[in-house]
DRENVEX-221484 format. One line per 10 residues: number of its first residue (from 1); their letters; for each residue x, y, z of C-alpha. Coordinates in steps of 0.1 Angstrom, whole numbers, plus 5000, padded with zeros to 4 digits. Layout:
// DRENVEX-221484
NUM) a) X:Y:Z; ...
// end
This chain:
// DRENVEX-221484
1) xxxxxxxxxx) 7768:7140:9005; 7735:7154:8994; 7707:7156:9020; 7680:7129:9020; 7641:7128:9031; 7648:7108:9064; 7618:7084:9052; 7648:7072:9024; 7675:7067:9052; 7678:7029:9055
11) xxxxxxxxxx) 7701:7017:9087; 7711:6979:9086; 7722:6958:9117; 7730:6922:9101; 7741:6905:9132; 7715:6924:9156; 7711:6903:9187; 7685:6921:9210; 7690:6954:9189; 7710:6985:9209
21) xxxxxxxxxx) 7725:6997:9177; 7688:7003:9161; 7676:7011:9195; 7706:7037:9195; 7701:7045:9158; 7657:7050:9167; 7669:7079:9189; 7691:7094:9168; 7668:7091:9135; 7644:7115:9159
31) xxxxxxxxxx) 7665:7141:9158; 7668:7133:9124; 7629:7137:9114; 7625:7167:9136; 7655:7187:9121; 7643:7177:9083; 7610:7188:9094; 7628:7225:9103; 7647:7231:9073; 7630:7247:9044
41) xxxxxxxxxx) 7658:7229:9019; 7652:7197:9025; 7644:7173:8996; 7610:7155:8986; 7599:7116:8994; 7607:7094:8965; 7572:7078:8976; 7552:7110:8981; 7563:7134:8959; 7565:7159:8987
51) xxxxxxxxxx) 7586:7173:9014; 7581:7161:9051; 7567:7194:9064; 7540:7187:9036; 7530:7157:9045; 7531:7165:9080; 7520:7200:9087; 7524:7205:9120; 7551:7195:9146; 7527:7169:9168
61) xxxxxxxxxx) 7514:7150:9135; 7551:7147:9129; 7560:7132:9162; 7527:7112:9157; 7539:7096:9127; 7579:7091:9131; 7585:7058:9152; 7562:7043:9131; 7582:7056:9098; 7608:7047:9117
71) xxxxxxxxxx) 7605:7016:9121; 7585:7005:9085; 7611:7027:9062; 7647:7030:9080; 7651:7004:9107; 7664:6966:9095; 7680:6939:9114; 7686:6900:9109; 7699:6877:9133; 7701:6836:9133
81) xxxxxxxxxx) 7688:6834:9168; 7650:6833:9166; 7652:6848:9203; 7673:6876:9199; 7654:6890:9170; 7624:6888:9193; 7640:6904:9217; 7647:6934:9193; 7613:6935:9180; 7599:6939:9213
91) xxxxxxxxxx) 7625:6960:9223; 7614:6989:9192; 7580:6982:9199; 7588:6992:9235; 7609:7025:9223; 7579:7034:9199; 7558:7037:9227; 7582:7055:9250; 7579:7078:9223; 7545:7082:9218
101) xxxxxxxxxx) 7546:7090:9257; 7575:7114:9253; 7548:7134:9230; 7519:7129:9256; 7504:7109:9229; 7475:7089:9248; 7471:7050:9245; 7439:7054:9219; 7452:7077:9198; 7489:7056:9191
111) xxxxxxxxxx) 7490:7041:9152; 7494:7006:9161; 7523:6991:9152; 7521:6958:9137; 7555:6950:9124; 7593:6958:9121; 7619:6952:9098; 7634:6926:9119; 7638:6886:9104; 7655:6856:9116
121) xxxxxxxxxx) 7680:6843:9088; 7669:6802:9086; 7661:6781:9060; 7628:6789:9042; 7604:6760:9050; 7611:6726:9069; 7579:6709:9057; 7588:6697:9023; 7551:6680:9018; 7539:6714:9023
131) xxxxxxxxxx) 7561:6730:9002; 7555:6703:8976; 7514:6712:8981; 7522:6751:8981; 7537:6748:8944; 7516:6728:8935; 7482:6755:8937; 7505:6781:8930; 7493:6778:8888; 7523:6796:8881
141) xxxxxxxxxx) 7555:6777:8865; 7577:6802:8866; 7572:6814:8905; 7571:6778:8914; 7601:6773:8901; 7620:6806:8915; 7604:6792:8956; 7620:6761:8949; 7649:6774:8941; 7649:6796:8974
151) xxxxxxxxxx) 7643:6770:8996; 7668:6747:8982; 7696:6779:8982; 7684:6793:9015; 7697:6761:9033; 7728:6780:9052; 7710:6803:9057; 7707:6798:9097; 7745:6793:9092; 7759:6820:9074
161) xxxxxxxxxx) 7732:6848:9079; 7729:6877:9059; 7763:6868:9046; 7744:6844:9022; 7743:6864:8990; 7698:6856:8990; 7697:6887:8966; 7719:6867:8938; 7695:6837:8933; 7673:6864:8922
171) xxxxxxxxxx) 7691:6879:8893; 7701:6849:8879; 7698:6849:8842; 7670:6830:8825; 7672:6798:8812; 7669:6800:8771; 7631:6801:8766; 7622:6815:8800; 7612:6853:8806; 7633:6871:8830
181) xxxxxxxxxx) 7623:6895:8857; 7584:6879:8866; 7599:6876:8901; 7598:6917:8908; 7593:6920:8931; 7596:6886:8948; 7587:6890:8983; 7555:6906:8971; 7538:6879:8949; 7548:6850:8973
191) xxxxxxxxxx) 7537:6863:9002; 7500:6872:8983; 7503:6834:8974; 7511:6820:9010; 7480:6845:9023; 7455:6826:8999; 7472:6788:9006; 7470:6792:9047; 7433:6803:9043; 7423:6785:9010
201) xxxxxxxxxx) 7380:6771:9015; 7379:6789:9041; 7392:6772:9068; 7425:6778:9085; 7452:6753:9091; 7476:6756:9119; 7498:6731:9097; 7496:6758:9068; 7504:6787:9094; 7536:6776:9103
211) xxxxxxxxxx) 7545:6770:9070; 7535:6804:9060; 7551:6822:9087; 7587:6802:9083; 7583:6809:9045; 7576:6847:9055; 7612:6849:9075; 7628:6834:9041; 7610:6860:9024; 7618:6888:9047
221) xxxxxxxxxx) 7655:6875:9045; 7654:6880:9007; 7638:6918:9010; 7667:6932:9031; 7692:6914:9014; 7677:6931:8981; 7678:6966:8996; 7713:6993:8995; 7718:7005:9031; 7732:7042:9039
231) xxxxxxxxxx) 7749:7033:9073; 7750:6998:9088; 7762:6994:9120; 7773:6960:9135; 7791:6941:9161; 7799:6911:9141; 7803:6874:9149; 7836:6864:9161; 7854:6831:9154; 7848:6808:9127
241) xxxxxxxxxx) 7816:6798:9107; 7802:6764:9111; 7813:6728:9094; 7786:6738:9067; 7788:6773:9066; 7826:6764:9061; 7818:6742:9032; 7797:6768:9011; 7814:6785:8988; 7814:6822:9001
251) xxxxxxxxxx) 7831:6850:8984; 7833:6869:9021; 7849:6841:9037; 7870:6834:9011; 7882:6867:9013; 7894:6867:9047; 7906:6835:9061; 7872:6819:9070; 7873:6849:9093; 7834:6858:9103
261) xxxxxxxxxx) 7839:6896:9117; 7861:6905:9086; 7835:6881:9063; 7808:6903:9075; 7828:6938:9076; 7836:6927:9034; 7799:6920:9028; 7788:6951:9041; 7819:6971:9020; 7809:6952:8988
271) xxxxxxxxxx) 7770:6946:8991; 7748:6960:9020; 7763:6999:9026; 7789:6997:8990; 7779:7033:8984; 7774:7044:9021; 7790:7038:9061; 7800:7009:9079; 7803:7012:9114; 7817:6980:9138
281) xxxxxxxxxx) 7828:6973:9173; 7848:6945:9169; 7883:6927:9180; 7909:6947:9172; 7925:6916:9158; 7915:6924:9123; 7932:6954:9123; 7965:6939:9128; 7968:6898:9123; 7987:6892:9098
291) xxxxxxxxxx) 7965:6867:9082; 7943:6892:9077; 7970:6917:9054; 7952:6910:9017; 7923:6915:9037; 7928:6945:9053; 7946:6957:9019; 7914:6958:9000; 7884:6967:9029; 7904:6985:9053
301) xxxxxxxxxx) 7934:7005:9032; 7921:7010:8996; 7911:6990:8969; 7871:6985:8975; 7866:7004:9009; 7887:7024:9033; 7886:7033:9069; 7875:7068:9077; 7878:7071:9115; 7892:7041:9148
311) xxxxxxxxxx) 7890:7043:9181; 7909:7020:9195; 7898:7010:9227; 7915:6984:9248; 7901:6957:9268; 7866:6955:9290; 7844:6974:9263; 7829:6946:9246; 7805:6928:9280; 7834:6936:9300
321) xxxxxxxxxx) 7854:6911:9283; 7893:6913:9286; 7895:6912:9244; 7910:6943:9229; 7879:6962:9211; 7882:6986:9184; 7863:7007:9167; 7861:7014:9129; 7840:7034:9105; 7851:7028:9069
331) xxxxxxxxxx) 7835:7041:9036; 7839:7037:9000; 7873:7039:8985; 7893:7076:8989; 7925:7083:8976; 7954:7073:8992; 7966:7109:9004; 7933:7111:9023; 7934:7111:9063; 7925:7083:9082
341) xxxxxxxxxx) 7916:7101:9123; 7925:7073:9150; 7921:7078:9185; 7933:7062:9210; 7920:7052:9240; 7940:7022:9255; 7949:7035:9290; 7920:7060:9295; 7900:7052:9328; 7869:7066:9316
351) xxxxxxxxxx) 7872:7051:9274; 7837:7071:9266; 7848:7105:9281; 7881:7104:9263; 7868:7097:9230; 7840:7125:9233; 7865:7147:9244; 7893:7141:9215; 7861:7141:9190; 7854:7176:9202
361) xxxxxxxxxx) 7890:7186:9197; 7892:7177:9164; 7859:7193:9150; 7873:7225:9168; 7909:7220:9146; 7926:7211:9179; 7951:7180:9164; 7969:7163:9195; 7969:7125:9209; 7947:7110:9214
371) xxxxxxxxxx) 7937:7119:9183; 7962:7108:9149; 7957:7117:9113; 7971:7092:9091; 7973:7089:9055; 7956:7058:9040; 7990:7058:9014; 8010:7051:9048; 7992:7027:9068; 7987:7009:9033
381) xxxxxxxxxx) 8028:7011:9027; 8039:6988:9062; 8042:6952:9053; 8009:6938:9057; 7990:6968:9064; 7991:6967:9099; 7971:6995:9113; 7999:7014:9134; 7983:7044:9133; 8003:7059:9165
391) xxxxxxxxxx) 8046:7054:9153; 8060:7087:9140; 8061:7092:9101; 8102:7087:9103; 8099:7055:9122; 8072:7041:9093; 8096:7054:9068; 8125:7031:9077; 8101:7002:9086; 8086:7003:9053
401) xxxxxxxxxx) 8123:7006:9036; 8148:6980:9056; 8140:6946:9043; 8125:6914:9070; 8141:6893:9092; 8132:6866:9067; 8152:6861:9040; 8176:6884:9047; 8189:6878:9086; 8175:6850:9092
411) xxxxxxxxxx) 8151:6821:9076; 8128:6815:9099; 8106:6779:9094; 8088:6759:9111; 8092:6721:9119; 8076:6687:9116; 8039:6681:9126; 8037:6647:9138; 7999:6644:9138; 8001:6615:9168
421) xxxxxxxxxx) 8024:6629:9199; 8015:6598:9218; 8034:6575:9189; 8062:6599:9179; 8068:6621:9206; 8080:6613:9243; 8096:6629:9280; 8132:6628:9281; 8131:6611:9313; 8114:6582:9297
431) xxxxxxxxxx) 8143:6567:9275; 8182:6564:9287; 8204:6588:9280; 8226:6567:9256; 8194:6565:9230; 8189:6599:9230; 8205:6625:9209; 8223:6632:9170; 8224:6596:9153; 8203:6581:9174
441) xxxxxxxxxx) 8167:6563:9174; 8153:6596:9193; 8166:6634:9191; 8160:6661:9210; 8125:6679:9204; 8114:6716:9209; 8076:6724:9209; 8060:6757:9221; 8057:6763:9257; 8051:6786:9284
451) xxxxxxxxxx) 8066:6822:9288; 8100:6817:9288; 8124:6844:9270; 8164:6835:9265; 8164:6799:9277; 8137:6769:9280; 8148:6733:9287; 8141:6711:9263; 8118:6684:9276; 8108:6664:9244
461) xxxxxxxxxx) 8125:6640:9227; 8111:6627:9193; 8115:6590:9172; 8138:6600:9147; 8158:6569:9137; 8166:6566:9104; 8162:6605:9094; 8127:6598:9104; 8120:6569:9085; 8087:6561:9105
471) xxxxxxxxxx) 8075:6598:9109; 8078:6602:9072; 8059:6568:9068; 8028:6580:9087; 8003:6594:9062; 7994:6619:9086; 8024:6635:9093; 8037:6664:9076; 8077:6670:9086; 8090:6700:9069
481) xxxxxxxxxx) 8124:6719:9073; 8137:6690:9083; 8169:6698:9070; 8175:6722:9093; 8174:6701:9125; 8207:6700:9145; 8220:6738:9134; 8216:6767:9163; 8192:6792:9164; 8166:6813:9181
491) xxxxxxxxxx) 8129:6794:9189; 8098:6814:9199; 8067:6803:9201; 8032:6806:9181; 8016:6826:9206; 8025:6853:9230; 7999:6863:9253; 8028:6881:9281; 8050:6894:9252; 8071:6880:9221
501) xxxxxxxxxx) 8100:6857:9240; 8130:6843:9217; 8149:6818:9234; 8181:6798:9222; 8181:6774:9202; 8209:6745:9206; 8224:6726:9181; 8220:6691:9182; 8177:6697:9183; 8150:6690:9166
511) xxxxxxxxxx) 8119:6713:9163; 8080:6712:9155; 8052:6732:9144; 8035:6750:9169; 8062:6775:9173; 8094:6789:9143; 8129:6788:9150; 8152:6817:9132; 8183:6802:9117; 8209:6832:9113
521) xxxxxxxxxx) 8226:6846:9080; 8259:6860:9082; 8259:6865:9125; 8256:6843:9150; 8227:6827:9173; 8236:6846:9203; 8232:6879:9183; 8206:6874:9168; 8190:6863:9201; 8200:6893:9216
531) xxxxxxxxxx) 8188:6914:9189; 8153:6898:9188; 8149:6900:9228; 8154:6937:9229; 8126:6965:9236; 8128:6982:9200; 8124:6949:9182; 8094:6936:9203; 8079:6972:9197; 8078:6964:9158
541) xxxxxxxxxx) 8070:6930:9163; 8037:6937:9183; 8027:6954:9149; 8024:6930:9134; 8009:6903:9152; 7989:6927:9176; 7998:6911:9210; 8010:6941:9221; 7996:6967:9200; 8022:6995:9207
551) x) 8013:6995:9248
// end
């Protein structure tokens, strides 16, 4: 990559919380400023014209001058939680002067620092009289039109975050008639017009201030969305959005399973850093659930984006917290014969030391675990793109050439979702004997359970007279597969948190949804149990489904 002045680096942290990436990223940009200022090839400002050993002649203006730079040109962060992005703000303001007294720099002589680049994602105004009143004076059709259009779009946005696409509503073409491109740029012109409306005849409203400042956050939001980022750095949101956030129609989320950590690693692929770096701490779920495999198919392994480096880290990284962490740096797309470096860090006591120390083996040529170079062709080529970065290249090859279970040894289904347990479904014990079983009102019923692998009792028993006349009657219901009730097999359930644990399956049963049973083609139950309960087969299960991730 060409070099860049450092005042045209721009670092991005959309989900910043109380801000250690950009306090991480203000320490590092340092360096940054003070090596650009060294080297006689480094390039010209875009804004100045000139190099920054011309504007700043002398190594203490330099250090004068950088946290400030750093923190009006490179620095940006947006959080929903009004108090976390306090907490970052004040946390910069506090690095900024840590600086200055790094450089001796005494309290009188300090630039003051009067703002960052750090806004709270909510919706632009909550006074709507105001708002009314504020487009009103603006004597401008057009801009009135484009605010009202803002705060009617920016709605989610203390939902969704950044992930809103704010810079869209922006460049949306012209009605016939209108003039395009009066809104450029936007944030400059509406924030000249909320100055004039909070302090219009001279007297200042405290109604009008709030107003102005909740419209400025909008504003703000709108700025950094506008912007290209060379790196952004994030530890995304977990879990799911909310009920509205759900409901919006979101081309991230759509992507990925209403996924946020993957919606938010997509946006940043596609929008915020398209030309530049992503780098996340997340779960290292989204590197191997299989929900995530069209996913991870176009971000992770190819088609818009690909990962450059992993670490994959195990649990207590992330606060402590049991959760397997991983870490991935991925970049615009490469070809597929490029190298993707893992390393791997699972079992190390001290995670940081190992991963310094296989980083320095690679930059010296040294290639050895926990370090692995993998093609992004291979990890690409496993059913579902998995990222099993550690198996051997012979091992991948005969994964990625025998056919699945499904389909071909087995067909594995799920069964019926009764949607009310308490109508449908009860304890053995509870009936006699004689009503229970084949051709009778209730049948046998296996649901998931605990940790069990070969054998669990069956303990459920479910209404199924008449083929399930009165299951298939409730509106709620949704019993699928039925067909295959009553034929042996092997059950497992939905979840395995100790390990994947077939069990048999007996004839005469019935089965439900939260778990699959595997109905065997052309062998028998027992082998096929067997089979699935052995140590080579739960190894290439846990690639897929990540429980086990290869430990």
């Amino acid at each position: 990559r060409a070099k860049k002045d450092p005042r045209a680096l721009r670092v991005l942290d959309p989900a910043c919380g109380s801000g250690h990436f950009l306090l991480y990223a203000f320490d590092l940009l340092l360096a940054i400023y003070e090596e650009a200022h060294a080297d006689p090839a480094s390039p010209t400002s875009e804004a100045t014209g000139r190099t920054l050993a011309e504007d700043y002649p002398s190594l203490h203006a330099l250090r004068k001058a950088v946290p400030g730079l750093i923190l009006a040109h490179n620095l940006h962060g947006v959080d929903i939680d009004p108090r976390c992005a306090q907490i970052a703000q004040l946390a910069l303001w506090m690095r900024v002067q840590r600086a200055y007294r790094d450089v001796a720099l005494a309290r009188v002589d300090r630039p003051l620092i009067r703002r960052s680049n750090i806004v709270i994602a909510e919706p632009l105004v909550a006074d709507h009289l105001l708002t009314k009143e504020f487009v009103a004076r603006l004597g401008d059709a057009e801009l009135g039109r484009v605010f009202t259009g803002l705060v009617d779009k920016l709605n989610l946005a203390g939902d969704l975050g950044l992930l809103l696409p704010v810079e869209t509503f922006m460049a949306q073409t012209p009605e016939h008639g209108e003039i395009g491109n009066l809104f450029a740029p936007p944030e400059e012109r509406i924030r000249a017009a909320l100055l004039r409306f909070v302090s219009e005849e001279g007297r200042t409203s405290t109604r009008r201030r709030l107003f102005a400042d909740d419209a400025a956050q909008g504003i703000g939001l709108l700025s950094v969305a506008e912007k290209s980022f060379d790196v952004v750095l994030m530890n995304p949101p977990f879990g799911e959005p909310t009920k509205a956030g759900k409901k919006a129609s979101n081309p991230h989320l759509a992507s990925c399973d209403d996924d946020l950590g993957a919606a938010f690693i997509h946006a940043s692929a596609t929008r915020w850093a398209r030309r530049g770096l992503t780098g996340v701490v997340s779960s290292s779920t989204l590197w191997f659930k299989h929900t995530l495999a069209v996913w991870r198919q176009r971000i992770l392994v190819g088609d818009e984006s690909a990962i450059a480096l992993g670490a994959h880290l195990g649990g207590h990284v992330l606060d402590n917290a049991s959760v397997g962490a991983v870490a991935t740096v991925l970049g615009p797309s490469r070809e597929q014969a490029a190298d993707a470096v893992f390393f791997r860090c699972l079992r190390a006591a001290d995670k940081a030391a190992t991963l310094a120390a296989s980083i320095l083996d690679r930059r010296q040529g040294i290639d050895r675990p926990p370090a692995f170079g993998v093609t992004i062709a291979a990890l690409r080529a496993y059913r579902k793109s998995p990222l099993v970065y550690w198996i051997s290249p012979a091992l991948r090859s005969d994964l990625t050439r025998f056919p699945a279970l499904e389909g071909t040894g087995a067909d594995v289904r799920q069964g019926v979702a009764c949607a009310d347990d308490p109508r449908f479904v009860r304890a053995w014990w509870e009936l006699p004997v004689e009503r229970v079983g084949v051709d009778q009102d209730w049948l046998p019923f296996a649901k998931s359970s605990e940790y069990s692998p070969f054998w669990d009792d069956i303990t459920w028993i479910i209404r199924w007279a008449l083929d399930g006349k009165e299951v298939r009657a409730y509106e709620k219901a949704y019993p699928k597969n039925t067909q295959y009730f009553g034929r042996p097999g092997v059950t497992f359930p939905a979840r395995a948190v100790l390990g994947f644990n077939p069990r048999a399956f007996p004839t005469g049963i019935g089965f439900g949804h939260m778990g699959s049973v595997a109905f065997p083609k052309g062998t028998d139950a027992n082998t096929l149990l067997g089979y699935l309960s052995s140590r080579p087969a739960e190894y290439v299960l846990s690639f897929s489904n990540g429980s086990i991730q290869g430990r």
